[in-house]
N, C-alpha and C positions, 0 to 999 in steps of 0.2 A: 504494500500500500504506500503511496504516497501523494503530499499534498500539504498543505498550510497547516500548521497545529492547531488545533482544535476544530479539529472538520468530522472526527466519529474514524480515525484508523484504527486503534487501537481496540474498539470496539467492536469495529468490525471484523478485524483481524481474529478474535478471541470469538467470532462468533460463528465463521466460516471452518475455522482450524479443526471443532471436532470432526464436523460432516466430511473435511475431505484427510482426517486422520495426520494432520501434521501437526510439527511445534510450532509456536509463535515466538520468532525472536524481538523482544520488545528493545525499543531506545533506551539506551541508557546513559541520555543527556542529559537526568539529572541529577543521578549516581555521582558522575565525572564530577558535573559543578559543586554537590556538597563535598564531594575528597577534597575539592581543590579551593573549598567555601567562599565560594561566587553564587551569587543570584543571578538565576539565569536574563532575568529582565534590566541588567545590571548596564549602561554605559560602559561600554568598553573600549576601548583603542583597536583599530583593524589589528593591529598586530600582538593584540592580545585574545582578539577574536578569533582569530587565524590560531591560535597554538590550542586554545580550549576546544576548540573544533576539530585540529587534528587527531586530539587525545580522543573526542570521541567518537570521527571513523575510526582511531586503530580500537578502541574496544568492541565498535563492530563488528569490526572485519575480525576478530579475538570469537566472537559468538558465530559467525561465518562458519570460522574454520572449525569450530566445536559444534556446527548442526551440518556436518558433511552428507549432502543428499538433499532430498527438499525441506523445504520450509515457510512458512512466513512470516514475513517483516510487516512491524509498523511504522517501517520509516525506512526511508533509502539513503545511500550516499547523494542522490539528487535533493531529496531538501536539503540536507547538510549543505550542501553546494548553493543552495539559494539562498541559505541564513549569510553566509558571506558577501553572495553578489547582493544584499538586499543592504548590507552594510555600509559595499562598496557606493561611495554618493560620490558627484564630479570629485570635490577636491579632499574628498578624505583618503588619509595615509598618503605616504610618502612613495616612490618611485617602488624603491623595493617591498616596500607591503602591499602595492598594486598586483607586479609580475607575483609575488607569496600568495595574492590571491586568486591568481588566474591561475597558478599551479596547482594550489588546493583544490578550485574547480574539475583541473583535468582529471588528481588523484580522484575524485569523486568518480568523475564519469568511467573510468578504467576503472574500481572498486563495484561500480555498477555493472558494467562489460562481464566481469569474470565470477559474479557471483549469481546475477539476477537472469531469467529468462525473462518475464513478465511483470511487468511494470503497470499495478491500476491505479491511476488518479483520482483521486478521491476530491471533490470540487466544495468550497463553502459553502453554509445552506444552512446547517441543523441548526439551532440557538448554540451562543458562545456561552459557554457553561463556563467560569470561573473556578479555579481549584489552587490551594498551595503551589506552590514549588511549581506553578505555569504562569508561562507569561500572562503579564494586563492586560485586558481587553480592551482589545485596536483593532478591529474590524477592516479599518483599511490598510494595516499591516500586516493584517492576514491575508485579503486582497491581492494585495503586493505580494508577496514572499508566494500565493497562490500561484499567480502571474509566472512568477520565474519558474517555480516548479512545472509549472506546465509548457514553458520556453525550452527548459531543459529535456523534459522528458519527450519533445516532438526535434532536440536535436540529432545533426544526424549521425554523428558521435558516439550517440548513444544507440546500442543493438538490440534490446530487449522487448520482446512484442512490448506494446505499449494501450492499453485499455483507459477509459474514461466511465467514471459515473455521472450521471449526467446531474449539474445542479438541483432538475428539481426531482430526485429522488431522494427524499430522506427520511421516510421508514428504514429501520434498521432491516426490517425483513426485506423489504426490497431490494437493499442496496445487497443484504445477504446471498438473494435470489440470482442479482444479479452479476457478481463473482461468481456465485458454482456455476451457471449458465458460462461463462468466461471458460472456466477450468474444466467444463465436459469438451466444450470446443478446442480448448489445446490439448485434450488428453486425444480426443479423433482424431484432429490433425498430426498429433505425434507418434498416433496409433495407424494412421496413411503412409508416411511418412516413412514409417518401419518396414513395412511389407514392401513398399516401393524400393526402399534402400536392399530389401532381402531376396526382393525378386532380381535380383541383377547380380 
């Protein structure tokens, strides 16, 4: 899953996981930030943005490599990559935490490349439910940060089929509905695909 935080991934995620028998590797953006006791809603310096964001792709990519085989995610290296570019404003950071953050973009989308097949966007809509240790509610920062994820996820860069929930789905059971719908057609297709690759 991915998309702007507080959009229902993680919900969704935990909702789908039993029906099609996988794990859910949850974010743990805000693990990092209390070891490292930062508020995640905290003003920070690009180049401090940049090193707490490192830290928590590599604990992803840390749960990657310890759920070997399928899985899914509430969050991808592509939002990671949007909380940076949503940082990145004309004149903030300096020369080299510009290029540190268009590197951290690429790690993203390569971290995406070799881990993800299928990428669903999950779009704004539900009510912004406020909770501890989540960001304030800014509707047009979620917007934003939506924007990019969805910039990202139609680059071409990036290889992973790529699915959309459409805005105005926001029952949980639909949008449930409509993941396994998603996940019977990549299983047919990979299930064509086999026999294709087998006949030859």
């Amino acid at each position: 899953m991915c998309g702007s935080h507080r959009v229902g991934k993680t919900t969704l995620a935990r909702a789908v996981a039993p029906t099609l028998h996988l794990p859910v590797i949850e974010s743990r953006a805000g693990e990092v930030c209390r070891e490292l006791g930062i508020d995640m809603a905290a003003d920070l310096s690009l180049h401090e943005r940049i090193g707490v964001q490192e830290m928590i792709l590599d604990a992803a990519i840390d749960d990657y490599k310890r759920h070997a085989g399928s899985f899914i995610s509430d969050r991808t290296p592509l939002d990671m990559a949007a909380y940076i570019l949503a940082d990145c404003l004309k004149n903030s950071g300096t020369a080299e935490e510009q290029r540190a953050a268009v590197a951290y973009v690429e790690r993203c989308i390569d971290v995406t490349n070799k881990n993800f097949t299928c990428l669903i966007l999950v779009k704004p809509g539900i009510p912004y439910v406020v909770e501890a240790d989540k960001p304030p509610p800014s509707v047009a920062y979620q917007e934003h940060h939506g924007m990019l994820v969805q910039g990202l996820v139609n680059d071409l860069r990036v290889l992973p089929e790529c699915y959309e929930i459409a805005r105005r789905a926001l029952a949980l059971e639909e949008r449930t509905q409509i993941v396994l719908d998603i996940w019977s057609d990549l299983s047919t297709t990979a299930q064509k695909n086999l026999k294709h690759v087998t006949c030859h």
